[in-house]
Biopython code that builds the backbone (N, CA, C, O; Angstrom):
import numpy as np
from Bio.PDB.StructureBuilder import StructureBuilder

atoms = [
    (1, "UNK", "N", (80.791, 1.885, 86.581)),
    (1, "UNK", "CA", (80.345, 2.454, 85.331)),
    (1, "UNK", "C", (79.154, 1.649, 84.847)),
    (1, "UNK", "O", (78.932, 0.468, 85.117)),
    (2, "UNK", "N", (78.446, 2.426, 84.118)),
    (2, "UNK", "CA", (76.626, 1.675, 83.579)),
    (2, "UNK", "C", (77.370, 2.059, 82.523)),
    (2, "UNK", "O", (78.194, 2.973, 82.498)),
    (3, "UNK", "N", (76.933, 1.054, 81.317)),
    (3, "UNK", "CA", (76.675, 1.029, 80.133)),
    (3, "UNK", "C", (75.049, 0.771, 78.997)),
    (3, "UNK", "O", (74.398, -0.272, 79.051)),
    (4, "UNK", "N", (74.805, 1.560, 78.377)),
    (4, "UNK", "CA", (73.623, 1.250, 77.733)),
    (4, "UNK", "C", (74.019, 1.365, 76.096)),
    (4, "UNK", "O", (75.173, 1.546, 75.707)),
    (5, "UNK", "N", (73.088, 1.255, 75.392)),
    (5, "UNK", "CA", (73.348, 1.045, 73.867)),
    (5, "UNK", "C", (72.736, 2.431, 73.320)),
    (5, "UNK", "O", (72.690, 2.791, 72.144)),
    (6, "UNK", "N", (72.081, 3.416, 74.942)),
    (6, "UNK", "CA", (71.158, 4.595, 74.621)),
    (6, "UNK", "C", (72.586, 5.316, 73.681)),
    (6, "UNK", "O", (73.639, 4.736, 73.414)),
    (7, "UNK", "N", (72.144, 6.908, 73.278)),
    (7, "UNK", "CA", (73.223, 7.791, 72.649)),
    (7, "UNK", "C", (73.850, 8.425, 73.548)),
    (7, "UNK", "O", (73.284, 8.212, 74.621)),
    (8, "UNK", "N", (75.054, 9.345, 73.716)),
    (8, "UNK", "CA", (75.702, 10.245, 74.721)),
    (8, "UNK", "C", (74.127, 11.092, 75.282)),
    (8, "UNK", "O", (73.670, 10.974, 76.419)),
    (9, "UNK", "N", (73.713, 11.646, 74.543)),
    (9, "UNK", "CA", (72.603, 12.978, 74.970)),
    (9, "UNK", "C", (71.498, 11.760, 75.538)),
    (9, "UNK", "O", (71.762, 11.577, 76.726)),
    (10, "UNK", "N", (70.473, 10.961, 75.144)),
    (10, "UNK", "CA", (70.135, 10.003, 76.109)),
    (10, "UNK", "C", (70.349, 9.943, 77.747)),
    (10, "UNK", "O", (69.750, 10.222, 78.786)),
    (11, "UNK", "N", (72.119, 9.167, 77.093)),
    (11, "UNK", "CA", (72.349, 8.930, 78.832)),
    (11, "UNK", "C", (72.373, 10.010, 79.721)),
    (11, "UNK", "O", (71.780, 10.070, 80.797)),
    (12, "UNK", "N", (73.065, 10.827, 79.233)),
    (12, "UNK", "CA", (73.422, 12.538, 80.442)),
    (12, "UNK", "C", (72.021, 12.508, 80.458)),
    (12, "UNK", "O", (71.779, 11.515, 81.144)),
    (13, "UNK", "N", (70.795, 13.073, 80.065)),
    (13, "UNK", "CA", (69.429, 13.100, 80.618)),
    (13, "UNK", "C", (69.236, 12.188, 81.389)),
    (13, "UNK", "O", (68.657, 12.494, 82.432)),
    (14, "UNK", "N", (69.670, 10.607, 81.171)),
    (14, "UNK", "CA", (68.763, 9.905, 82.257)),
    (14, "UNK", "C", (70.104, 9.548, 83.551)),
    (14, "UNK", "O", (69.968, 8.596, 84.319)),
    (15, "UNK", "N", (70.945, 10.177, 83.587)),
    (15, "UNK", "CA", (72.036, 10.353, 84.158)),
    (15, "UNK", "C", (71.573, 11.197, 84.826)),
    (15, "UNK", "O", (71.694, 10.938, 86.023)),
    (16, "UNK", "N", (70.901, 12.461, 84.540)),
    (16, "UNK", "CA", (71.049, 13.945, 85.563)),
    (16, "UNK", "C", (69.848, 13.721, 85.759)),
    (16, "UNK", "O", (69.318, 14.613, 86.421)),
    (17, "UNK", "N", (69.235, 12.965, 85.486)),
    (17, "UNK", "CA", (67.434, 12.737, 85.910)),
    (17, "UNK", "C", (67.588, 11.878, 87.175)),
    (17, "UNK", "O", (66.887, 12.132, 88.154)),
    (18, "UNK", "N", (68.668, 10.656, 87.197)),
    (18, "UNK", "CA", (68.894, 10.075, 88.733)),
    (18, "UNK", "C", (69.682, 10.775, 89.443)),
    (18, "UNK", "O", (69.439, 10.694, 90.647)),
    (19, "UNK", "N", (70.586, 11.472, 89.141)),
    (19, "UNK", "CA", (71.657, 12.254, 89.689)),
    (19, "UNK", "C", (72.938, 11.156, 90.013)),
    (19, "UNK", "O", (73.458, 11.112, 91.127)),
    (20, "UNK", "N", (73.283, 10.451, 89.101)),
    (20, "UNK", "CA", (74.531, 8.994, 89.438)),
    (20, "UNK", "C", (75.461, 9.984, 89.267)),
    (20, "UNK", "O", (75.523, 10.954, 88.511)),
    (21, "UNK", "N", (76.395, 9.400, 90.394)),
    (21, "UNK", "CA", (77.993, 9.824, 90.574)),
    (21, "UNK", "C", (78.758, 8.711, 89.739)),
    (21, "UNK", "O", (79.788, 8.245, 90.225)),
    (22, "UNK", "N", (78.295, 8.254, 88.481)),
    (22, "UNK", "CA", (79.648, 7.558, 87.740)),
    (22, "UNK", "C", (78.986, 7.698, 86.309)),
    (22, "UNK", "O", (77.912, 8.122, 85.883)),
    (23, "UNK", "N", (80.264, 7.079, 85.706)),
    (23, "UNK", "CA", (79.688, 7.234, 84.105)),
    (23, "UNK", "C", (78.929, 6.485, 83.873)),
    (23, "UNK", "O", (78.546, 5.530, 84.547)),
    (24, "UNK", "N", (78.376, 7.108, 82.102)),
    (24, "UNK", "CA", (77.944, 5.782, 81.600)),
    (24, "UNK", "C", (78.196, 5.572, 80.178)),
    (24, "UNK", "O", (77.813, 6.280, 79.246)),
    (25, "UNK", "N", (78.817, 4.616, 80.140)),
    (25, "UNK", "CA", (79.607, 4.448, 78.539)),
    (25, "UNK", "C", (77.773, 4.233, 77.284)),
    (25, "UNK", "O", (76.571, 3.974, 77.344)),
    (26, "UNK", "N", (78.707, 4.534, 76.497)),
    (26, "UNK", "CA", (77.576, 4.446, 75.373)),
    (26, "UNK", "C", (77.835, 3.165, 74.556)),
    (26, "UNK", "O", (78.839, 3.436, 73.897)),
    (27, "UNK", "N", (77.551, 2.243, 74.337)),
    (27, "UNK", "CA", (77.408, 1.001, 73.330)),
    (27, "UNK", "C", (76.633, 1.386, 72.222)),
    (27, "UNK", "O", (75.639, 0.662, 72.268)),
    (28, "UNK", "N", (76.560, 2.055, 71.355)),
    (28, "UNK", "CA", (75.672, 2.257, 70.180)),
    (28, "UNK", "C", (75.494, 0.864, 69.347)),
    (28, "UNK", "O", (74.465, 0.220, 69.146)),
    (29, "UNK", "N", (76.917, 0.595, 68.904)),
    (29, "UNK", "CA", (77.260, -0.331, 68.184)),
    (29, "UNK", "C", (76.923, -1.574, 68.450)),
    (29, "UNK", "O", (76.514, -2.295, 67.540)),
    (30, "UNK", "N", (77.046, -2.065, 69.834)),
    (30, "UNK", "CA", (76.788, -3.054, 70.673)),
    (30, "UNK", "C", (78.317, -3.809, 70.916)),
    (30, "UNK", "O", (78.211, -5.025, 71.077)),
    (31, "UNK", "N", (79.209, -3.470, 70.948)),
    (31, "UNK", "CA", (80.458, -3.858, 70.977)),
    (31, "UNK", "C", (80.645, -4.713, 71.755)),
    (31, "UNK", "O", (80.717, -5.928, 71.573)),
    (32, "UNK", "N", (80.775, -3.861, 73.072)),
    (32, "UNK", "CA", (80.790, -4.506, 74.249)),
    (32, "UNK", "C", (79.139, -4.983, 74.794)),
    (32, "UNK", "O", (79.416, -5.593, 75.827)),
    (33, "UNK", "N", (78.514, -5.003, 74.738)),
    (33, "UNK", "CA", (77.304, -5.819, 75.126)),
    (33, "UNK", "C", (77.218, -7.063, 74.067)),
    (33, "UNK", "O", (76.235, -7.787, 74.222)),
    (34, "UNK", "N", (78.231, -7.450, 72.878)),
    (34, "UNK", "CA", (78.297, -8.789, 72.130)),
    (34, "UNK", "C", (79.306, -9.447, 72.718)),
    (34, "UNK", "O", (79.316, -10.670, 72.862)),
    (35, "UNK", "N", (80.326, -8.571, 73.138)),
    (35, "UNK", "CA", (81.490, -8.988, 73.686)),
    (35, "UNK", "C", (80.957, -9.556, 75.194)),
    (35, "UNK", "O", (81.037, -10.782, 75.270)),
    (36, "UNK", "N", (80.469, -8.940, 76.311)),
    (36, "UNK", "CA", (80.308, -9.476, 77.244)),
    (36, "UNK", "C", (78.808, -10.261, 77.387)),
    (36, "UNK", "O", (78.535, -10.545, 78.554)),
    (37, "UNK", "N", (78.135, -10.522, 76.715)),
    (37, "UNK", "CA", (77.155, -11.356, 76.703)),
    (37, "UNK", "C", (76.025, -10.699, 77.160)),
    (37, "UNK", "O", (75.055, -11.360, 77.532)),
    (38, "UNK", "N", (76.013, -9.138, 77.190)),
    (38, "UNK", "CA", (74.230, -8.141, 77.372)),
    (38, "UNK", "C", (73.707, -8.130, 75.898)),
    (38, "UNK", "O", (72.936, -7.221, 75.592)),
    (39, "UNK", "N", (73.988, -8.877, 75.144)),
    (39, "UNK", "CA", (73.245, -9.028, 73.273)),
    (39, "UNK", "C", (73.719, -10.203, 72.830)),
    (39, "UNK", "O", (74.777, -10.695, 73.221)),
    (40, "UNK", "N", (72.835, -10.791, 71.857)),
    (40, "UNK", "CA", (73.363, -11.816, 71.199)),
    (40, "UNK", "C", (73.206, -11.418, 69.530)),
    (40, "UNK", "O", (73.534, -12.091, 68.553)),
    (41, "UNK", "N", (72.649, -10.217, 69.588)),
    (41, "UNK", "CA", (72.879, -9.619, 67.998)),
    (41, "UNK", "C", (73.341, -8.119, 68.018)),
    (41, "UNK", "O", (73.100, -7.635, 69.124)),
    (42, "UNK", "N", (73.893, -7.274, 67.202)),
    (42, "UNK", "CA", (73.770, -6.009, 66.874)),
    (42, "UNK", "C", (72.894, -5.346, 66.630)),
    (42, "UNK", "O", (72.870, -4.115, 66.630)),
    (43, "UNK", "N", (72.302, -5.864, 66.460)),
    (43, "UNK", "CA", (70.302, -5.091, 65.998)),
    (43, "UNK", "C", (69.690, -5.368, 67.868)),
    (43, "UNK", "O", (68.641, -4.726, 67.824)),
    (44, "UNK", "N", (69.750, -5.729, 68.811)),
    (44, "UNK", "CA", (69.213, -5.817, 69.752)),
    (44, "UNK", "C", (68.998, -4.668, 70.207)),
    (44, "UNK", "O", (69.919, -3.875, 70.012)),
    (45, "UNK", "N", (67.716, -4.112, 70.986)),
    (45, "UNK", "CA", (67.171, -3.260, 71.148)),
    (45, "UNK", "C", (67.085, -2.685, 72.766)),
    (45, "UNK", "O", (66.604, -1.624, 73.163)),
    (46, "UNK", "N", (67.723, -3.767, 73.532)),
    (46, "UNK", "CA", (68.046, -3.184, 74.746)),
    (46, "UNK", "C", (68.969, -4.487, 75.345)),
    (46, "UNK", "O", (68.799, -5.665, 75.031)),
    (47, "UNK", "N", (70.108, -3.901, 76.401)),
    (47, "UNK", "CA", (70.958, -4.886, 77.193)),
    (47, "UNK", "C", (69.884, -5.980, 77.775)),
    (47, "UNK", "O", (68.658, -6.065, 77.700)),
    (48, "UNK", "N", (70.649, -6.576, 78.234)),
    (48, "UNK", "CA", (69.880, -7.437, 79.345)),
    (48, "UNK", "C", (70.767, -6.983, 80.613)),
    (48, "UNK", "O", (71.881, -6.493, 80.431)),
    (49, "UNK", "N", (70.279, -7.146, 81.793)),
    (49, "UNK", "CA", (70.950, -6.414, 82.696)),
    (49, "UNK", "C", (71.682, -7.661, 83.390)),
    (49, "UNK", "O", (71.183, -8.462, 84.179)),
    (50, "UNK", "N", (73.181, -7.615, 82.825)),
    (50, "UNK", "CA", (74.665, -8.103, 83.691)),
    (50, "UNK", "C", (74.925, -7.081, 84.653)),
    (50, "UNK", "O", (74.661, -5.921, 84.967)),
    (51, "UNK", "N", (75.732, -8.342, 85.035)),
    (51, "UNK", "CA", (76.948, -7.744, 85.867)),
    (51, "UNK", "C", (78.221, -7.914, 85.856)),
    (51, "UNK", "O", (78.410, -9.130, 85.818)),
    (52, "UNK", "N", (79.125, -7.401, 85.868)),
    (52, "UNK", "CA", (80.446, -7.357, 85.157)),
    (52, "UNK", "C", (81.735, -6.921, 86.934)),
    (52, "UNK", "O", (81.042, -6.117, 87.557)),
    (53, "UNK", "N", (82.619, -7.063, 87.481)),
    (53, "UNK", "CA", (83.576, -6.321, 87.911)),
    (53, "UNK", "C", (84.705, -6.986, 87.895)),
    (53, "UNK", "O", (84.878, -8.139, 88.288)),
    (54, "UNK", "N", (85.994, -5.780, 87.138)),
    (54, "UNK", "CA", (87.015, -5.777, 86.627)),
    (54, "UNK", "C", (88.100, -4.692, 87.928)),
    (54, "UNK", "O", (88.126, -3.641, 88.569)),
    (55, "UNK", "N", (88.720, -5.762, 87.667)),
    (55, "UNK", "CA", (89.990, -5.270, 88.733)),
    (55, "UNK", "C", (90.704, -4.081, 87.802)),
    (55, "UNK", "O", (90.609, -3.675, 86.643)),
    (56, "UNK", "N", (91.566, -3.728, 89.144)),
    (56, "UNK", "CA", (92.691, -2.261, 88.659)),
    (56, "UNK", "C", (93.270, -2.764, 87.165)),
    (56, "UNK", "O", (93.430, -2.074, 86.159)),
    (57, "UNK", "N", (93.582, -4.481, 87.390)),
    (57, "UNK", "CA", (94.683, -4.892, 86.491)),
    (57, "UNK", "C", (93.784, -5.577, 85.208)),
    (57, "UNK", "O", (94.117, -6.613, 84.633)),
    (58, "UNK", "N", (92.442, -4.681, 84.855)),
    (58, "UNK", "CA", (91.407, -5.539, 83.836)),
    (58, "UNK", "C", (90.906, -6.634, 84.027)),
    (58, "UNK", "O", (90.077, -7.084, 83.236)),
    (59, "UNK", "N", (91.330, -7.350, 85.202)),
    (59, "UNK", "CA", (90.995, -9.135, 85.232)),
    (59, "UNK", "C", (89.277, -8.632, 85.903)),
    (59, "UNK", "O", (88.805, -7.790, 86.667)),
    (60, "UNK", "N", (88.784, -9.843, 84.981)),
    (60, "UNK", "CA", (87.054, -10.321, 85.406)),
    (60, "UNK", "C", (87.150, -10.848, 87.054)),
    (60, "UNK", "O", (87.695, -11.862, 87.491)),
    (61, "UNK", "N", (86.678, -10.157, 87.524)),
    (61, "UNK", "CA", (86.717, -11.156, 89.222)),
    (61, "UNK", "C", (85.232, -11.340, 89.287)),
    (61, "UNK", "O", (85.017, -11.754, 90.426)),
    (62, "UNK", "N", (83.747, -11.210, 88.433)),
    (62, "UNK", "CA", (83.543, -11.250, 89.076)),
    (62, "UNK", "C", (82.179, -11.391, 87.542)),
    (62, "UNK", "O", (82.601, -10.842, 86.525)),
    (63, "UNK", "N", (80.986, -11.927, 87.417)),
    (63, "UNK", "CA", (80.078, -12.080, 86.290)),
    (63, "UNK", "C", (78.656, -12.270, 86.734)),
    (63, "UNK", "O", (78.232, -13.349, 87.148)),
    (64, "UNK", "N", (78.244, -11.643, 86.674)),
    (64, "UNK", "CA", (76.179, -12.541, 86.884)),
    (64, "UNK", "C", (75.658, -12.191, 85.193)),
    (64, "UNK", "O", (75.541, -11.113, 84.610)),
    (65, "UNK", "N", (75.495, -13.158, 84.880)),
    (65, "UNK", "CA", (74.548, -13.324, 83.514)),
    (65, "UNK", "C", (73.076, -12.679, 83.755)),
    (65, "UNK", "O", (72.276, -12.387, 82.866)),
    (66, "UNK", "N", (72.900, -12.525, 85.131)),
    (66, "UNK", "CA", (71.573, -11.327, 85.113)),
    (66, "UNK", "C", (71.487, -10.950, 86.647)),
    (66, "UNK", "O", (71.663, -11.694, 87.612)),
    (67, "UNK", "N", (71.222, -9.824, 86.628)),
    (67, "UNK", "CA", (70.725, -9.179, 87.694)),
    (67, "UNK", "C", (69.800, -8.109, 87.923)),
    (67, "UNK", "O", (69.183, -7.472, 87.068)),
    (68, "UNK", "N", (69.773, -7.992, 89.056)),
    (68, "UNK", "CA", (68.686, -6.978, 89.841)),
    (68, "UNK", "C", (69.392, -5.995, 90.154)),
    (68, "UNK", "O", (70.095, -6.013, 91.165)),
    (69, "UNK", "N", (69.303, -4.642, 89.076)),
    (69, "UNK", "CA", (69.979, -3.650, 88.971)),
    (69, "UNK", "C", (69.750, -2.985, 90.409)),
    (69, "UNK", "O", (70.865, -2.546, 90.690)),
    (70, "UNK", "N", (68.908, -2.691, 91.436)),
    (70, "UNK", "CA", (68.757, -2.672, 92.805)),
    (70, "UNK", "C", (69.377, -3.161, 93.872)),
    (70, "UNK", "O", (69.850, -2.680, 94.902)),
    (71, "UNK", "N", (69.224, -4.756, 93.173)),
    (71, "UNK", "CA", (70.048, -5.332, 94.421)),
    (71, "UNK", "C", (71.782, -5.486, 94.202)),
    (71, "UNK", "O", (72.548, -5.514, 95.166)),
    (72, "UNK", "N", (72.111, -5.551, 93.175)),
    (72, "UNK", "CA", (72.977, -6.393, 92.578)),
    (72, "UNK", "C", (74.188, -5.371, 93.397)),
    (72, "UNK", "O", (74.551, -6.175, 94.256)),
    (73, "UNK", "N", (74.762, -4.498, 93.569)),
    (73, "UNK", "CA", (75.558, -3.797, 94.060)),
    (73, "UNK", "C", (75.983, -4.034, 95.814)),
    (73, "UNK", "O", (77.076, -3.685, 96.260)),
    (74, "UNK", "N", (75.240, -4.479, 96.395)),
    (74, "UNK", "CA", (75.226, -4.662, 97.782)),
    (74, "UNK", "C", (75.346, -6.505, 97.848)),
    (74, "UNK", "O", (76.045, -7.089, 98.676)),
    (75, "UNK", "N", (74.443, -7.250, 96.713)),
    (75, "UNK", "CA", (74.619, -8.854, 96.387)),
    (75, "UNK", "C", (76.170, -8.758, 96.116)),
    (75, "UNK", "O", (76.743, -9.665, 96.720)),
    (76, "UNK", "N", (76.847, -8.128, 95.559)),
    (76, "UNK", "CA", (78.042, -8.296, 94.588)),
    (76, "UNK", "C", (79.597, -7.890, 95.990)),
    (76, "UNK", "O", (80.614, -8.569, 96.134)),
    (77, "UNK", "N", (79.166, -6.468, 96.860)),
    (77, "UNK", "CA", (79.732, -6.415, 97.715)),
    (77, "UNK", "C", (80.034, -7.729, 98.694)),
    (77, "UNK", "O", (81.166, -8.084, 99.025)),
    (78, "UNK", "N", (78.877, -8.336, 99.063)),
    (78, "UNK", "CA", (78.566, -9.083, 100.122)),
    (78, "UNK", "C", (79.593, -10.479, 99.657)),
    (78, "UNK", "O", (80.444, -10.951, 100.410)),
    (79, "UNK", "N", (79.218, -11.128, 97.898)),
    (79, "UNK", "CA", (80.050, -12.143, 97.563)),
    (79, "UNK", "C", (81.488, -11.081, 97.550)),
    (79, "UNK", "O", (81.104, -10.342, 98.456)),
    (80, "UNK", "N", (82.131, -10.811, 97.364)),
    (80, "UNK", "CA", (83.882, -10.347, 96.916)),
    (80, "UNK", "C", (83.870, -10.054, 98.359)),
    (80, "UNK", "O", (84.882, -9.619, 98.909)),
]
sb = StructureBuilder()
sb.init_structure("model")
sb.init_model(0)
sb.init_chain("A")
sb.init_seg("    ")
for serial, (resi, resn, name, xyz) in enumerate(atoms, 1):
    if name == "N":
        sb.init_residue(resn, " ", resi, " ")
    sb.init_atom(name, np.array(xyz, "f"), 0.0, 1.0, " ", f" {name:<3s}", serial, name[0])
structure = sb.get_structure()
């Protein structure tokens, strides 16, 4: 799942503009981008690009404080 702070109508456009097979949650608020460390205010104006993966059972296995939205999926396979 991608998350951005864009609105629902936002993401589905830039969703059906790449054609991604997964969601993408909406952060308006910045909830979770204060919570996991993509903002350090509520007024912030765009994520910084983490990386996050959470097991079946919610547990963090897994964090980059920044990445290369390109690479980071095949980097992330290769470490787990």
């Amino acid at each position: 799942m991608g998350a951005s702070f864009d609105t629902r109508e936002e993401n589905r456009a830039f969703s059906e503009k790449y054609d991604f097979n997964f969601p993408l949650l909406c952060d308006t608020d910045r909830s979770i981008g204060l919570a996991y460390g993509a903002c350090s205010e509520a007024t912030a104006g765009f994520a910084k690009r983490i990386g996050i993966v959470i097991d079946a059972d919610g547990k963090v296995r897994d964090y980059d404080a920044q990445v290369n939205p390109k690479s980071y999926p095949q980097d992330v396979l290769n470490r787990l």
